[in-house]
MARRO-920659 format. One line per field, with one value per residue: residue in three letters; residue number from 0; x, y, z of N, C-alpha, C in turn. Coordinates in nm, 3 decimals. Layout:
BEGIN
aa	[ala / ...] .
i	[NUM / ...] .
nxx	[X / ...] .
nyy	[Y / ...] .
nzz	[Z / ...] .
caxx	[X / ...] .
cayy	[Y / ...] .
cazz	[Z / ...] .
cxx	[X / ...] .
cyy	[Y / ...] .
czz	[Z / ...] .
# end
This chain:
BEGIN
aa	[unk / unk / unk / unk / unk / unk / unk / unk / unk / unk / unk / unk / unk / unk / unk / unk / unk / unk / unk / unk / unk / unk / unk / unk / unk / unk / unk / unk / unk / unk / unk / unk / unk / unk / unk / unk / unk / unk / unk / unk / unk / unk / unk / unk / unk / unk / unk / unk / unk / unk / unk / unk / unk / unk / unk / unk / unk / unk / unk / unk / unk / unk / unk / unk] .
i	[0 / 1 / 2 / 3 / 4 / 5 / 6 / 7 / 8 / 9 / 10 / 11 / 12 / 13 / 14 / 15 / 16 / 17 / 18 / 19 / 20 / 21 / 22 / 23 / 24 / 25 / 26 / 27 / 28 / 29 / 30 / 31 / 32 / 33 / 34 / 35 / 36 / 37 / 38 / 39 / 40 / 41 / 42 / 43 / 44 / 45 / 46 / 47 / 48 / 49 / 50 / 51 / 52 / 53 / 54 / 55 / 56 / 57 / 58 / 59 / 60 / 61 / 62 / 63] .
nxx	[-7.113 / -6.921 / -6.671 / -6.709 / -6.947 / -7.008 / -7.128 / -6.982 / -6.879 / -6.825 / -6.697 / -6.685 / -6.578 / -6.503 / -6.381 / -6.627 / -6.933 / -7.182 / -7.052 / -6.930 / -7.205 / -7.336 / -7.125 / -7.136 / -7.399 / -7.434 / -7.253 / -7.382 / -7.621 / -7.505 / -7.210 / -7.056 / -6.989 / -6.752 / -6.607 / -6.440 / -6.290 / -6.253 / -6.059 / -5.927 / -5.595 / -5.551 / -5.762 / -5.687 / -5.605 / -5.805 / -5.967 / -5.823 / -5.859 / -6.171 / -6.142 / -6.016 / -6.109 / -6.336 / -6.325 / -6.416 / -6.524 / -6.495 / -6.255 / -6.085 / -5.942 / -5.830 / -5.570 / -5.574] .
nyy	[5.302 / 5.499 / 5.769 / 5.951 / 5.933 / 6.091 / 6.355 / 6.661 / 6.924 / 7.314 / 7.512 / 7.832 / 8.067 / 7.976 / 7.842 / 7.947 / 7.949 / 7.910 / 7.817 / 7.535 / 7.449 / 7.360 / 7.186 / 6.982 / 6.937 / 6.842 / 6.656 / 6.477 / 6.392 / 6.256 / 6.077 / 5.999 / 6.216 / 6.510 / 6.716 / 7.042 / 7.310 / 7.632 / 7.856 / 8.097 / 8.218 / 8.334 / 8.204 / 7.920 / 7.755 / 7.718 / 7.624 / 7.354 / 7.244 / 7.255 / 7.037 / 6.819 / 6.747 / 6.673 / 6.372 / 6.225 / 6.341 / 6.384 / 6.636 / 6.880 / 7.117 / 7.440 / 7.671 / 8.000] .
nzz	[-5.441 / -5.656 / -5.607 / -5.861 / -5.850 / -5.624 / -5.444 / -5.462 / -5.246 / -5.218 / -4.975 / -4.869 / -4.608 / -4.422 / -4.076 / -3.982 / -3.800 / -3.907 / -4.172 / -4.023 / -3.951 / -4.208 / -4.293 / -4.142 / -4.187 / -4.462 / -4.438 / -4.304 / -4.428 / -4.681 / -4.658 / -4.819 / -4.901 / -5.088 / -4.914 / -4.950 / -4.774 / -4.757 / -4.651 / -4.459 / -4.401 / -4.126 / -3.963 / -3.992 / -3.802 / -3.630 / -3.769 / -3.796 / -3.548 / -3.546 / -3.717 / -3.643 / -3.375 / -3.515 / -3.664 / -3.789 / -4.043 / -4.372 / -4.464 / -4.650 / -4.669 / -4.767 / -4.769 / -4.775] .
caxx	[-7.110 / -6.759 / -6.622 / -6.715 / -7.102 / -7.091 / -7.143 / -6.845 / -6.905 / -6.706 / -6.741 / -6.621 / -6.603 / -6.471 / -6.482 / -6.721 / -7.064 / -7.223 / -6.946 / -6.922 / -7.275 / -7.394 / -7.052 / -7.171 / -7.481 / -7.399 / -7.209 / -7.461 / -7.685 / -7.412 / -7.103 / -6.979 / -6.922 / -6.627 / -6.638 / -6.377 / -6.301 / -6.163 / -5.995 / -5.829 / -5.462 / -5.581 / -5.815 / -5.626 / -5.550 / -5.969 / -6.029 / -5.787 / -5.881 / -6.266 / -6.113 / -5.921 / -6.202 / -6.453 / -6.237 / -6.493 / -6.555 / -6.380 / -6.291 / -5.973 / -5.898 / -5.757 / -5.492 / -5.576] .
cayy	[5.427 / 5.566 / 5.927 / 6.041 / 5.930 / 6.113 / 6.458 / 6.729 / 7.046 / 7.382 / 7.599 / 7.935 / 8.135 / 7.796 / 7.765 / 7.986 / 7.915 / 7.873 / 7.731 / 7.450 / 7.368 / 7.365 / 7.070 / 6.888 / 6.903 / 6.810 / 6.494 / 6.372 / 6.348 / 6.181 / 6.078 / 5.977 / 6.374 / 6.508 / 6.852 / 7.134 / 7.424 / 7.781 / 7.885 / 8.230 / 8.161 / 8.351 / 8.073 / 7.759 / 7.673 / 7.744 / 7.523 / 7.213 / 7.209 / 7.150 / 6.883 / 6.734 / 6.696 / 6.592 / 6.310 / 6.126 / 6.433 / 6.397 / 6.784 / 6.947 / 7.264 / 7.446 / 7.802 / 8.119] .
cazz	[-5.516 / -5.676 / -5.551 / -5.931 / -5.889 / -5.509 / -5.419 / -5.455 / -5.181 / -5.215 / -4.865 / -4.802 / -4.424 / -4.289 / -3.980 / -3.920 / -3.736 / -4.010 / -4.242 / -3.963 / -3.954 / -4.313 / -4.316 / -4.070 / -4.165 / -4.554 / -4.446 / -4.188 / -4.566 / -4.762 / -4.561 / -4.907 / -5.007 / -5.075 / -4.861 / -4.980 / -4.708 / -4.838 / -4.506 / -4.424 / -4.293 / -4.011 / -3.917 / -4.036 / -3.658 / -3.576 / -3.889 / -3.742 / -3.392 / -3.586 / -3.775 / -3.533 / -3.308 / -3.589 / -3.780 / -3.920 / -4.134 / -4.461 / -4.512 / -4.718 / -4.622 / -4.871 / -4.733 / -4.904] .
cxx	[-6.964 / -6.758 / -6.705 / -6.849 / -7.148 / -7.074 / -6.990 / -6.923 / -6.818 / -6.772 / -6.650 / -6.611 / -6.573 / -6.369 / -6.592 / -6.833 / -7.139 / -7.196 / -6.963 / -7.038 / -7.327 / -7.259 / -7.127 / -7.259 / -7.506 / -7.340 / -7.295 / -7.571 / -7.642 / -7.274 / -7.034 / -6.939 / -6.783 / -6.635 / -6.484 / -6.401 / -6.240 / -6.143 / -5.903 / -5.737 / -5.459 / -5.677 / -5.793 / -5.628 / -5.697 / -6.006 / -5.948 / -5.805 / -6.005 / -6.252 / -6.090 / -6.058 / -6.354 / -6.351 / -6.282 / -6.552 / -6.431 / -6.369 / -6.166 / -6.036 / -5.784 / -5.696 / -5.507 / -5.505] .
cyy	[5.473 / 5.724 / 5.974 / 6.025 / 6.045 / 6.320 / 6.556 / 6.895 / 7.168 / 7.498 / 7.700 / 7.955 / 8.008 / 7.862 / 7.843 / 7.928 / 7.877 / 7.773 / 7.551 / 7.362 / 7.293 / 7.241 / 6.967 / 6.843 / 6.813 / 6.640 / 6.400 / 6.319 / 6.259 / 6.169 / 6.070 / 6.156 / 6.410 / 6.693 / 6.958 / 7.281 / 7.528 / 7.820 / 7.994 / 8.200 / 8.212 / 8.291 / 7.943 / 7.718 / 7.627 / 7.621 / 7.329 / 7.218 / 7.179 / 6.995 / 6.801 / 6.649 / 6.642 / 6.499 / 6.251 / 6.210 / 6.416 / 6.535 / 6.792 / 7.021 / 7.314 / 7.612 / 7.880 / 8.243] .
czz	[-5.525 / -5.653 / -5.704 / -5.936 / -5.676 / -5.525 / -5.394 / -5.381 / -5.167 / -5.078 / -4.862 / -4.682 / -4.436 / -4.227 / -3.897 / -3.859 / -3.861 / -4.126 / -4.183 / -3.986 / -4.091 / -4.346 / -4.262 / -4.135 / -4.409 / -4.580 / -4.354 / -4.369 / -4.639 / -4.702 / -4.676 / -5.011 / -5.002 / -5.009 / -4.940 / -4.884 / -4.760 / -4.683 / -4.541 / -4.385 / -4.127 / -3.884 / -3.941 / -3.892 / -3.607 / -3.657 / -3.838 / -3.631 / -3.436 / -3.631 / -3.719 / -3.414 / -3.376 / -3.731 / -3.845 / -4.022 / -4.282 / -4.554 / -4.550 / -4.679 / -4.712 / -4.811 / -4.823 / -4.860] .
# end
C-alpha cells in the first residue's frame, strides 16, 4: 500500500490523555497512517519525551 492509498490523521490537545491514546490507538489499526500532532509550545517537551519513548509511532508534531 503507497502513503497516498493510507490513512492521513490530524490530532489536536497532543499530548494529552486522550490525544495520546486515540494515537496509539489509531496506529495499533493501521501502522501505515500518517499521524499529525497540533502541540502547544508549552507542551512540545511533554509531546517528545511521548515520542521518544514510543518510536515506533510515526507522529509529526507540528509547534503552534
Amino acid at each position: 500500500m503507497s502513503l497516498i492509498d493510507d490513512d492521513v490523521v490530524l490530532v489536536t490537545g497532543f499530548p494529552s490523555f486522550r490525544a495520546r491514546k486515540m494515537v496509539e490507538q489509531v496506529l495499533r489499526a493501521n501502522d501505515k497512517t500518517l499521524v499529525y500532532a497540533i502541540v502547544h509550545e508549552k507542551f512540545a517537551e511533554q509531546a517528545n519525551v511521548f515520542l521518544t519513548n514510543h518510536d515506533a509511532l510515526a507522529i509529526a508534531a507540528l509547534e503552534v
